[in-house]
N, C-alpha and C positions, 0 to 999 in steps of 0.2 A: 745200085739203086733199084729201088722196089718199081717196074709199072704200073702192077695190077692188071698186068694183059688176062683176057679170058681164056687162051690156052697157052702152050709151049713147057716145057717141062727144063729144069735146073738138074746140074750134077754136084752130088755132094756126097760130104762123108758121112760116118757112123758115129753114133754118140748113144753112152749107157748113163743110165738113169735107175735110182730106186731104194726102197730100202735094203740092209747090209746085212754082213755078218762080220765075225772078227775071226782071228787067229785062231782062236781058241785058249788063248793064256789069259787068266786074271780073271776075272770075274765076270757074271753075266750083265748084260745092259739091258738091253732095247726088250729082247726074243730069249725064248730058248735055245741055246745053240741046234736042236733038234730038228726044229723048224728053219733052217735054214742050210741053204744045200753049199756043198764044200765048193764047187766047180765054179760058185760065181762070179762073173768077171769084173775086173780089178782096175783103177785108175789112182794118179798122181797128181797131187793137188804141191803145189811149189809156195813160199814164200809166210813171211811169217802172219800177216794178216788173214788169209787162205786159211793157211794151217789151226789157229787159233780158233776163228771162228767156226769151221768142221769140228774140234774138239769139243766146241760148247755147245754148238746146236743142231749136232748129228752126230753124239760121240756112239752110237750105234753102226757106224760107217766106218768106226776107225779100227787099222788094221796092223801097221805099224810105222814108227817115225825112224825118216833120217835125217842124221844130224851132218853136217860138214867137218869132218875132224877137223883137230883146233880150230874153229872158230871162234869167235872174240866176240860176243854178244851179251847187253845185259838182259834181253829177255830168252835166252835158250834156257837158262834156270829154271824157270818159270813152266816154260814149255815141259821142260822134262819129266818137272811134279807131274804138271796133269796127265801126261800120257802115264806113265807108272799108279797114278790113280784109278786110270782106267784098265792097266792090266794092259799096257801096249807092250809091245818089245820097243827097243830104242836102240838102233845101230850105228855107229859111229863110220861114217864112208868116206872116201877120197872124191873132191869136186867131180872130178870124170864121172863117176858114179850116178851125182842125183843129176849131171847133165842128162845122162843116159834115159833116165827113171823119166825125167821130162821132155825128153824129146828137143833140147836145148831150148825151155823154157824156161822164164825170168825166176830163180826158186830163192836166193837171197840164203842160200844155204843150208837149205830145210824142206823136209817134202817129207808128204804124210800119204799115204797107201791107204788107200778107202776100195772097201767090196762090197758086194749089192746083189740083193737077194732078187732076181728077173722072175720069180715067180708067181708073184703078184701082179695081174693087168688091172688098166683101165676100166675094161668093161668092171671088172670086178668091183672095182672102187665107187665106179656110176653109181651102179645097181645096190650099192651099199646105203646112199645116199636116200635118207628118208625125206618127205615134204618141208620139214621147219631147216634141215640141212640144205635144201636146194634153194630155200627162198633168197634172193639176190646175189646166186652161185654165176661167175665170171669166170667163164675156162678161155684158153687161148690156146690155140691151134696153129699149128706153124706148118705150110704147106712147101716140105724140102727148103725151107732155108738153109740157106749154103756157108754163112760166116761165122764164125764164133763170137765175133763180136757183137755181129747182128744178134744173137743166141741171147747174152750177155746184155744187152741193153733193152731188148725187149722183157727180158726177166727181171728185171729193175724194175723196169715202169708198168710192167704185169704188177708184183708182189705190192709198189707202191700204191699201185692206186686200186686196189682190194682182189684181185686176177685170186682161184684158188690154186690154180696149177695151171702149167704149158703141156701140153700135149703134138710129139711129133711121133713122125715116120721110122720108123726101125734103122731103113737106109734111105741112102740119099739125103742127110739129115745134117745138120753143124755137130761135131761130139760137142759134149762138157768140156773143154779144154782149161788149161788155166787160162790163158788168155779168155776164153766167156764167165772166167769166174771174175779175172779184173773187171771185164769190161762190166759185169755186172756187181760193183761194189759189194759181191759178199751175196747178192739176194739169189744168184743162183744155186746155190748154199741152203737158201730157205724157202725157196721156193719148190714144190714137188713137178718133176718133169720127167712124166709117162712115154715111154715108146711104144708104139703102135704098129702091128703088121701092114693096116692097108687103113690110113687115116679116114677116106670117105667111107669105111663101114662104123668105123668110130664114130664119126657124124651119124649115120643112120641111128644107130645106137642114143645119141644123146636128143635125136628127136622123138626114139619111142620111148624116151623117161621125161621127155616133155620140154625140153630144152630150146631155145629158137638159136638158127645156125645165121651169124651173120660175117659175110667176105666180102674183104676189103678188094676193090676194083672202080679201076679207072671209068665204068660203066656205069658207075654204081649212080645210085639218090646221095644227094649231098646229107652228111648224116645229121647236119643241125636240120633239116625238117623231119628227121625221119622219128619216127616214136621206135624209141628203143626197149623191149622187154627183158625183163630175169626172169628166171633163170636162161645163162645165154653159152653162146659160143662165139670168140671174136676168131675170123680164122684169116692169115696175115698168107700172102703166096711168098713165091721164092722172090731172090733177088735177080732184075730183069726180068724177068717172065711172069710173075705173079701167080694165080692159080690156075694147075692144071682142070682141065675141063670136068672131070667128074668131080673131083672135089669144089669147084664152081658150082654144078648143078645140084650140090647138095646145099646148098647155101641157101633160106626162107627170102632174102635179101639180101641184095649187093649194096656196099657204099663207098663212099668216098670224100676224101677230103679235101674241099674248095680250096683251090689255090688260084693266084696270079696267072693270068696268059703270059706276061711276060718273063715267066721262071724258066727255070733248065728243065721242065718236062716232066718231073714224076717226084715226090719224096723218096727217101731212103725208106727202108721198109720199116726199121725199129722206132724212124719218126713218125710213120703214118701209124704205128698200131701204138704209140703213146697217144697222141690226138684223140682215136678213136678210143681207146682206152678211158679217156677223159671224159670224152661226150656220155660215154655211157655209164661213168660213176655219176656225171652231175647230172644226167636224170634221174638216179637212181634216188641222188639227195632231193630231188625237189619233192616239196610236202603234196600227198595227197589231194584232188580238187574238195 
């Protein structure tokens, strides 16, 4: 559970993010293979919904597929076309195998190899962004969230309700896991999600491109009175602890979401940064005075 405390710090793990490259077999996609460096590191995406969707709306990510020997499936057909259209390799494994590749995650027989090109930051991407680009730009910042699930449901309701990208910590962070891809029906998939050496310079950063920084806390102005602006920053803390104190003080304002005296104490975090997420599309809709 999210508090939103003003300080105390969460431990968590590591998680990659970014655009890709491939193997090198078949044909080009996304980049030039040139522009993309060989060393980049590597993740396993499990199951056939996963895997599907990575193929169609990031087939620049894809690096190569395994299959479950004999497995009995009427969509691996299907799968195998598109990977071979893409110039994947397709390797035929023993179960033990994509257990292994997943870390005994839910794979349904099938796990696809995506690599990511960490070459490209954030700042870089900000500072890309022209004025008609920034006008009612929704970025989401994640201060050391610790679950993947959390990871995974806040990148749903980021991507749903107009969020352009997540933005976390390098470490101390939720990976991508398959389980944050279930949890996020596919959107952490489509959603672009930045890692960052030191998240409160990232904030500084997005206030001198003009950006307003707003953190979710238990301290906070209830956010139905508060006047919400875009281009923004919605920035959510860890789970239990909320945000640590510099990344707090980078914050223009704190808010929070009115609840019952008589509740258990604090929202889950991906519920309090859905809510807030909301409040700040539906100012966003209301028509000019």
């Amino acid at each position: 559970m999210n508090r939103f405390r003003k300080d105390g710090r969460g431990e968590h793990g590591r998680g990659e993010h970014g655009r890709g490259r491939r193997s090198g077999r078949g044909p080009r996609r996304d980049k030039p293979e040139s522009a993309l460096p060989t060393n980049a590191p590597a993740r396993w995406l499990g199951g056939f919904e996963a895997v599907v969707r990575a193929l169609t709306d990031n087939p620049g990510e894809a690096r190569e597929l395994w299959i479950e020997h004999e497995l009995k499936d009427e969509r691996i057909g299907e799968l195998v076309r598109r990977a071979k259209d893409l110039g994947l390799p397709v390797q035929y494994m023993a179960r033990p195998e994509l257990d292994r590749a997943l870390k005994g995650g839910r794979h349904q027989g099938v796990a696809l190899k995506t690599a990511f090109d960490p070459a490209g930051t954030f700042v870089e991407w900000l500072d890309a962004l022209d004025d008609e680009r920034k006008k009612g730009l929704v970025i989401v910042a994640l201060d050391q969230i610790q679950d993947p699930h959390n990871l995974g449901a806040i990148a749903r309701s980021a991507l749903q309700l107009g969020a352009r990208c997540l933005v976390a910590p390098e470490r101390r962070s939720a990976p991508l896991t398959p389980a944050a891809v279930q949890a996020s029906a596919g959107a952490a998939l489509k959603i672009p999600i930045h890692r960052v050496v030191n998240l409160a310079q990232a904030l500084a950063r997005c206030k001198e491109r003009g950006l307003w920084i707003y953190g979710a806390d238990a301290d906070g102005k209830e956010a139905w009175s508060a006047v919400l602006n875009t281009p923004c920053v919605l920035v959510i803390g860890s789970e239990g602890y909320g945000l640590r104190a510099l990344v707090r003080a980078s914050c223009d304002e704190l808010l929070r979401v009115p609840q019952v005296a008589h509740g258990v104490g604090s929202l889950n975090a991906s519920c309090a940064a859905t809510a807030l997420l909301y409040e700040i599309a539906r100012q966003k809709a209301k028509p000019e005075a």
